[in-house]
Structures are given as C-alpha cells and as structure tokens.
matplotlib code that plots the C-alpha trace (Angstrom):
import matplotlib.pyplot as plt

x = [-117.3, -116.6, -117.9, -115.8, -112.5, -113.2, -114.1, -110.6, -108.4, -110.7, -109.2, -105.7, -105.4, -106.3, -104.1, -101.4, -100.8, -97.2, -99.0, -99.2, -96.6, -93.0, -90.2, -86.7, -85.5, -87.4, -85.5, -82.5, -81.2, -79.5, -79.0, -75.7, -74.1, -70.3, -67.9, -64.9, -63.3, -59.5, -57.2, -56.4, -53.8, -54.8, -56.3, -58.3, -58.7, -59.3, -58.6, -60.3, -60.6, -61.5, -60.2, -63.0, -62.0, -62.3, -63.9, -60.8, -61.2, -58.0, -57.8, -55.3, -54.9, -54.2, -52.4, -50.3, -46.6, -44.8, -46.9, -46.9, -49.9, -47.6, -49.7, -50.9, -51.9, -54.8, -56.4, -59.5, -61.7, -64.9, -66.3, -64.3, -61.3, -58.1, -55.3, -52.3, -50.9, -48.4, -46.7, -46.0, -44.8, -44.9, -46.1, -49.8, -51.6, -54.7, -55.9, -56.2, -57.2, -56.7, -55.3, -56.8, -54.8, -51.5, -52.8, -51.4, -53.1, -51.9, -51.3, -51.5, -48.4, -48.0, -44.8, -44.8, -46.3, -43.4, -40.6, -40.2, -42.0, -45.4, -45.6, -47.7, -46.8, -48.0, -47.5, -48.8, -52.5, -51.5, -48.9, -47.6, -46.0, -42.5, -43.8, -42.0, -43.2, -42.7, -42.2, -43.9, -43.8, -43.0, -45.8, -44.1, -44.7, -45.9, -47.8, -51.4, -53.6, -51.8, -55.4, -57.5, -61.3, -63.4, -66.9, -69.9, -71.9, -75.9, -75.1, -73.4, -69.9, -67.2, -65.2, -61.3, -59.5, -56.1, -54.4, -50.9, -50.5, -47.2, -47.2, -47.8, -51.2, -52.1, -55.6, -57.7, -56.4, -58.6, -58.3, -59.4, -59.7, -56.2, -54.6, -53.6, -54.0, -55.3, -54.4, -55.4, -54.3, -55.7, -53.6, -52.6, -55.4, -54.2, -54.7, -52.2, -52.1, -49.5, -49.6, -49.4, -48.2, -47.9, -45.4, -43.8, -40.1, -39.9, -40.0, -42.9, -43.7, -46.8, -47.9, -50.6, -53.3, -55.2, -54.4, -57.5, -58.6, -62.1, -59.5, -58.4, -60.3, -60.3, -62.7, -63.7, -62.2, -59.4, -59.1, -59.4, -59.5, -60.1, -62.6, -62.3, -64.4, -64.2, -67.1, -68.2, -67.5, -64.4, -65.0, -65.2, -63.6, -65.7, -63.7, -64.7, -64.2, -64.3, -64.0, -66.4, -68.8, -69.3, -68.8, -66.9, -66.3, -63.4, -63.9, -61.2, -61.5, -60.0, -56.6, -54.5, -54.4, -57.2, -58.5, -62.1, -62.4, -63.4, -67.1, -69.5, -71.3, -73.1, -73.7, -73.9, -72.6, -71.6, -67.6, -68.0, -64.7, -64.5, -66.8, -67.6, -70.1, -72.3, -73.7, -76.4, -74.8, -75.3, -72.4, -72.0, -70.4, -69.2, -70.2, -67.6, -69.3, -72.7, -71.9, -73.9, -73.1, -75.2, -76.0, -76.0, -78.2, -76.5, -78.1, -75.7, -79.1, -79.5, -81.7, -80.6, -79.3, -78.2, -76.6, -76.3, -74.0, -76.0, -73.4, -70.7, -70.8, -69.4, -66.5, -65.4, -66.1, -69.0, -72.5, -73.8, -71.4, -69.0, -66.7, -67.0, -64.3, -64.2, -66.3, -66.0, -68.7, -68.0, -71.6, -74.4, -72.3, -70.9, -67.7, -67.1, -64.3, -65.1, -61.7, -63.7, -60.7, -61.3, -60.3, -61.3, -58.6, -61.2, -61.8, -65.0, -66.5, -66.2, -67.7, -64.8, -63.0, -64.6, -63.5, -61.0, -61.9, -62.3, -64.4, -65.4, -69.3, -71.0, -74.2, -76.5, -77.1, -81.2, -82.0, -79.7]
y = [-2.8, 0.4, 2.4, 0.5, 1.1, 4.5, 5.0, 3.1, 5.2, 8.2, 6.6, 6.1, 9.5, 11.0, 8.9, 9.6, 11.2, 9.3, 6.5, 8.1, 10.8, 10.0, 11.6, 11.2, 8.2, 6.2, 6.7, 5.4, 8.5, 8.8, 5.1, 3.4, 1.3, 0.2, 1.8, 0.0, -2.8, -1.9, -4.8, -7.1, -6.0, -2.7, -1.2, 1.6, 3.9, 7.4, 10.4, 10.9, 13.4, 13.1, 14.6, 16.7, 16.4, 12.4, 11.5, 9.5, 8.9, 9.1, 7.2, 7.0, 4.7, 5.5, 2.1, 2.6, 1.7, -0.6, -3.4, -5.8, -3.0, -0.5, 2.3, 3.8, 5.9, 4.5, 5.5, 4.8, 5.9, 6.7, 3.0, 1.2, -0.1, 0.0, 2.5, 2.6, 2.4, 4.4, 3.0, 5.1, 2.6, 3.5, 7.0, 6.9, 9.1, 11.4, 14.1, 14.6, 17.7, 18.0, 20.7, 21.1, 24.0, 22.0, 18.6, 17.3, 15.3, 17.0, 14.5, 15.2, 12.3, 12.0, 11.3, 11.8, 8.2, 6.7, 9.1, 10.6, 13.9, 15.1, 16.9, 18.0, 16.0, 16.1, 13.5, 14.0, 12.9, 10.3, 8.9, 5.0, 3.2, 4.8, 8.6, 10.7, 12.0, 15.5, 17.2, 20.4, 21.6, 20.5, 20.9, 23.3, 21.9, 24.9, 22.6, 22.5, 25.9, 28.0, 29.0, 26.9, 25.8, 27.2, 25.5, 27.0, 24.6, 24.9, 25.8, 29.1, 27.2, 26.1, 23.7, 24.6, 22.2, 22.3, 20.7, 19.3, 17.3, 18.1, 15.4, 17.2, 15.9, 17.4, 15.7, 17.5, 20.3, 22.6, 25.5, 29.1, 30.8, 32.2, 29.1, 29.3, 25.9, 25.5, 22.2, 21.2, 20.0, 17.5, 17.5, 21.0, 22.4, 24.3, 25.7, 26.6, 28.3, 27.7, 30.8, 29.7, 26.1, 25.4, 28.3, 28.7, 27.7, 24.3, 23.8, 26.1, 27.4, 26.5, 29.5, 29.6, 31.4, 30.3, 28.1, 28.0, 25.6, 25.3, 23.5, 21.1, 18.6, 16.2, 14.0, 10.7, 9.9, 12.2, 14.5, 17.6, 20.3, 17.6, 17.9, 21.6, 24.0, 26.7, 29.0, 30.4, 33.2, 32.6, 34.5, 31.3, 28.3, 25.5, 22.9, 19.5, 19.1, 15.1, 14.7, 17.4, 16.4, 19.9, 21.5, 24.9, 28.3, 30.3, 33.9, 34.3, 38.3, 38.4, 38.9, 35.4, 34.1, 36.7, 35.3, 35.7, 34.2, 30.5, 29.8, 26.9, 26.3, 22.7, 20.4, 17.2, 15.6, 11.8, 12.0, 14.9, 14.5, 15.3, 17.6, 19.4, 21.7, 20.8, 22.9, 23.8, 24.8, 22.1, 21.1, 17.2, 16.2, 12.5, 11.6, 8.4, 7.1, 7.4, 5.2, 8.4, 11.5, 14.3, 17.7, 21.3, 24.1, 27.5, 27.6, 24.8, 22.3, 19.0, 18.5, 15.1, 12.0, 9.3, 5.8, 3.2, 0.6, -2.9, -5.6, -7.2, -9.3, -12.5, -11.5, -9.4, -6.2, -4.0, -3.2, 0.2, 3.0, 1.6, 4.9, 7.2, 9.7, 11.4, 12.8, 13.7, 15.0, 14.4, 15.0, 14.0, 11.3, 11.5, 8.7, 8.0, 6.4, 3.6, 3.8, 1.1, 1.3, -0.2, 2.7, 1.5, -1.1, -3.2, -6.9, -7.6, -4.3, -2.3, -4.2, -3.1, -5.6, -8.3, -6.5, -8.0, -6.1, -2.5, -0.3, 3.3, 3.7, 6.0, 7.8, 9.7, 12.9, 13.5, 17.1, 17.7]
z = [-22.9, -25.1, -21.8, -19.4, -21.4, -21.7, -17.9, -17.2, -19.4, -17.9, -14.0, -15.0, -16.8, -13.9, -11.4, -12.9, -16.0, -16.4, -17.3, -20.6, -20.8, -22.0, -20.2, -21.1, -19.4, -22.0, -24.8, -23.4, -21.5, -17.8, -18.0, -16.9, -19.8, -19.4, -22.1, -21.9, -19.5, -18.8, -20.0, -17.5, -14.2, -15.0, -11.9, -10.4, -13.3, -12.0, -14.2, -17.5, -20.5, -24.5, -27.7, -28.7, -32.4, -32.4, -29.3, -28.0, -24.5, -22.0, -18.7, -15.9, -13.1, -9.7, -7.9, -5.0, -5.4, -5.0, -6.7, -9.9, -11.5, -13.2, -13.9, -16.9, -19.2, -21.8, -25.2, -26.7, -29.7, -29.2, -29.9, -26.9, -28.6, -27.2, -29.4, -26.7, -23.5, -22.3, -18.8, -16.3, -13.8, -9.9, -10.2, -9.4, -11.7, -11.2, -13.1, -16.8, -19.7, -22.5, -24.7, -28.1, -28.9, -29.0, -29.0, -25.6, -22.9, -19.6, -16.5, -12.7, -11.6, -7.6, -7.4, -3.3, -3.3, -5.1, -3.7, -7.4, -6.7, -7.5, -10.6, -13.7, -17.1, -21.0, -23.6, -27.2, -27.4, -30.4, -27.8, -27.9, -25.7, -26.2, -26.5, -24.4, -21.5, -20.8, -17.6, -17.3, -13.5, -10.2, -7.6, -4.7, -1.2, 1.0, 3.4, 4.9, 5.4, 8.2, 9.6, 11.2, 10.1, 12.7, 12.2, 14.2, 16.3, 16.6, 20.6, 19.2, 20.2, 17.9, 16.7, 15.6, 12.8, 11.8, 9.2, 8.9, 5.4, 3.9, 0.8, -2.9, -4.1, -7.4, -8.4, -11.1, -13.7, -15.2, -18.3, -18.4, -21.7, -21.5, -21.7, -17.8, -16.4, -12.7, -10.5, -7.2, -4.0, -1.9, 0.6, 1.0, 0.8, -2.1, -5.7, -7.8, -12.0, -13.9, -16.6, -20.0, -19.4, -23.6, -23.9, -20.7, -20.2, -18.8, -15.9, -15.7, -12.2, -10.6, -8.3, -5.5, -6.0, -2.8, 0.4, 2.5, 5.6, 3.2, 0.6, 3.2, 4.7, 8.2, 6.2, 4.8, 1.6, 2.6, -0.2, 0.2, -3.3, -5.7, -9.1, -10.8, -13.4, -14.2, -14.7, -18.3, -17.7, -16.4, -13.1, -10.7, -10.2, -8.9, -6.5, -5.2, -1.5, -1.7, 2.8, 3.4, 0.6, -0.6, -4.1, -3.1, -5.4, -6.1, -7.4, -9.8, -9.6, -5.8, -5.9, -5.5, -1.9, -0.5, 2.6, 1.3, -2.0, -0.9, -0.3, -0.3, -3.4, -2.6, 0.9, 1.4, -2.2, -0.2, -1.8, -4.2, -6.7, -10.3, -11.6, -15.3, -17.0, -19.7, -22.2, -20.0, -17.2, -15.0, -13.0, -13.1, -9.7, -9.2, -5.3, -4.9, -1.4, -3.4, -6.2, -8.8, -10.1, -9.6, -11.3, -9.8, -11.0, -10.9, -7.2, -6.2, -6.0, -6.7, -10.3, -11.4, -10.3, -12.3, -11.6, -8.7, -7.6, -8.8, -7.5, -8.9, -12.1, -12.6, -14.4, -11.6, -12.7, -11.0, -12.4, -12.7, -10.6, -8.2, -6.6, -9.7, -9.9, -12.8, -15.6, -19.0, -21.9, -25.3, -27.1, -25.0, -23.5, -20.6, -19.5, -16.0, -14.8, -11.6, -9.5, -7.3, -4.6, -1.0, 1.8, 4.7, 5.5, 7.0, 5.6, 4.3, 4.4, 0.8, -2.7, -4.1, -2.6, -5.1, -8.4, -10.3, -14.0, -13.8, -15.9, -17.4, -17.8, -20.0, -19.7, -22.5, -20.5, -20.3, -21.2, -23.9]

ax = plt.figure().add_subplot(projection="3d")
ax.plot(x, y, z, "-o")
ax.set_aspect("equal")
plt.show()
C-alpha cells in the first residue's frame, strides 16, 4: 500500500504540479465580494474614489433626468456603512478624485443631460446632506475632432469617420503632481487641464490640451475619452476609449493640441472605461461589455483577469461584475462600482434589466 501511495503522489506530481502548489487565488485574492449595496432608489452608481487617509469610499450615480432617482453623491467608511448623502438631483454625475491636499472630493456633473450645463464640482470630503457644492469650471463646448479617423483596411483601402457630437461630456478626472487636474470628454473627443484647480479663481478655465479623432469614437457604448492615469512619471496620460475598446496614451511632453501626441496603448479591452495604476504598475482597466477588469503590463498586455457576471440574485442585485465602470485602490483592495445600465433599448436583451439593488464590489488585488 506504502508503494502504491508513493507511486500516485509520484503520477500526480508529475501531471501537474498545481496539484500541490499554492498560487494566489487560494488565499482569498482576485475574488469578487460585494462591498456595499446602495440604499434603495438609488441607481447606477458609476464614479468612484477613496480618502486615502481613512479609506472612505465615494460613489456617484449616473441616472438620466427627468426621473423619481435624484442622483447622488455617497459616503462610506472603509467597513460598508453609509456616512452621507449628498443630492444632486437631475444632474447625472460621472467622474470622481480626490484631493488630499485640500480635502475635497472633485465631481465630473453633466449638466447637458439636464439642460443645467456640464461642469466640474467639489464638495468637502466630510460633506452632509446640506454641504455646499461648489462650482469650479464650466466645461467649454468646442465640438467633435475637426479631422476625420482614417482607419486602414487589410485590402490597403480605407475607411474615413467623422464625428459630430456637440453635448459637454466630462467623465473621468485625473491629477498630475503639480496639482493640474485633467478631465475627459466623451463626446468631444476631447481632453482638457485645468491648472491649479485648488487655487485658481473660480470659475477656473478648463483649457484643451488635445482634440483628436482617436479621442472620439463611432462605437458601442458610445463613449469616447473616458477612464484616465496618469503615468509615474508624469510624462503620459493613459485614456480609456470605452466604443473602440482600446486603452490609448497621451505624451504629456508634446505641446498641447499637437496632432501627434495620441497613440494606441491596448486593443480589444470589450468597453474599456475607468482605469488606475497600482503600485506595481499595472494599469487596472474596467471592460463594461465584459463584466471584468483587466490589468495592463507596461507593454499594454493583458496579465490578469479578474471577475465575471454570475446572474442576478434574488434580491435584485447582480452577482459578481455586472458593467463595471470605475476603479479605485485603497490598500490591496480594489472597489468597483457596477453601473449595471441597459443601452441597448431593446426589451429582453441586457441582465441589467432585472436589477433592482445596485452594488460596488471589492476585490483583494493578487500580486501585491
């Protein structure tokens, strides 16, 4: 029996030596576990960012006006529980950061969806329902990419695009280390820096600093510039093309609007939206149409994939991933917000249909 044992560990050993080994996954890590469910009638929670100091977590909800959903702004410490809301009625929000220099929590509003004007906000991070809200720049409309797309064909012929979107959609802010802030545009194919947005008079001026047919997009979700990060060494600004599925890069040391300065990073990311580093230098994208959220090596490939979409449970609210939008580390954790938001138009065809409760997830990051 002793001989039989040891020719059989002998066999599995060399089958496959994972029989034995231990990777990361088993202690827990890359594995999908819900944070937080958002109080009830709050919908679609998109944007996300976190108080480095505490680990409170920020959310904002992106419903379409007019409705009985107001939408909001919500606050919660780093063990799930609720601290505030803040309402922000019509204006369907987006993108969050946060600035730990001043202690603000800066808010991408699109206020062309609710006929109040798009703009960039901040409220104090410790906000409650009555903080006020401060305006800190109106988002210029300069319209679509004047230049067409011109995509090459395996035939050697071409395809031209052009783009005609006109409505102001700021989506995902980003910080470089001079306390610049950068904001993009998914509509116009746009990104734009205000300089110094904690000291600038209000209303700060949010300037262009490149307007290219890469930044637009013809595509499915139709968001063009979405997710941003920049670079450690602050030479490149990485931007989410959510229609075209790609993961693009800005080099920050071209001057503004050069004609050049766009290129593609990553292909083929199904939804690509909001992205960030972690201390390794993988870039974290969320792919919404994928129901994961993928990371980058500095080559632009694939190295991990975590998550899935596992149904809907019977409280309404989904399992797993269900159209992650945006990320945010805080440790080794990362929180993902589940906007879950049918697109299509068509009856019967999108899960997220079925939800009723919406949800953040959080995932222990493996390799950390």
């Amino acid at each position: 029996m002793k001989k039989l044992l040891t020719s059989l560990i002998a066999f599995l050993l060399l089958w496959g030596g994972t029989v034995w080994a231990h990777d990361d996954r088993d202690d827990g890590r890359g594995e999908v576990r819900r944070f937080v469910t958002l109080p009830d009638g709050v919908r679609f929670p998109e944007g996300i960012t976190a108080n480095p100091a505490n680990g409170d977590i920020y959310v904002s909800t992106f419903d379409s006006p007019p409705g009985n959903h107001p939408n909001k702004l919500l606050r919660y410490n780093r063990h799930g529980q609720l601290l505030a809301e803040r309402d922000f009625a019509s204006d369907p929000l987006l993108g969050l950061e946060f600035d730990r220099n001043h202690n603000k929590v800066y808010i991408t509003t699109v206020g062309d969806f609710s006929g109040s004007g798009s703009r960039i906000q901040r409220i104090d991070a410790n906000f409650n329902g009555s903080t006020t809200i401060e305006n800190v720049a109106m988002m210029p409309h300069i319209g679509a990419p004047l230049l067409p797309r011109q995509v090459g064909n395996p035939d050697t012929s071409s395809d031209t695009i052009t783009f005609g979107d006109f409505a102001s959609v700021p989506n995902a802010l980003a910080w470089d280390s001079h306390g610049n802030l950068y904001v993009s545009d998914s509509f116009q194919g746009a990104i734009f820096r205000i300089d110094n947005v904690a000291g600038c008079t209000l209303p700060c001026v949010a300037t262009p600093i490149s307007h290219d047919p890469l930044l637009a997009t013809a595509g499915f979700p139709p968001f063009g510039a979405n997710g941003l990060a920049v670079s450690g060494d602050g030479k490149a600004l990485f931007v989410a093309n959510t229609g075209d599925d790609r993961v693009l890069k800005l080099d920050l040391t071209k001057p503004a609007l050069s004609t050049d300065a766009v290129s593609v990073f990553a292909e083929s990311i199904n939804g690509a939206d909001g992205i960030v580093f972690d201390r390794l230098g993988r870039l974290w994208v969320c792919a919404n149409q994928n129901d994961e959220v993928v990371a980058l090596n500095a080559n632009g490939r694939v190295v991990e994939r975590l998550g899935s979409f596992q149904g809907i449970g019977r409280h309404g609210a989904p399992r797993g991933l269900l159209f992650p939008a945006s990320p945010v580390i805080v440790g080794d954790d990362m929180f993902v917000t589940n906007l879950a938001i049918p697109l299509t138009g068509t009856v019967g065809d999108e899960p997220e249909e079925d939800v009723t409760r919406w949800t953040v997830s959080r995932i222990e990051l493996p390799g950390l």
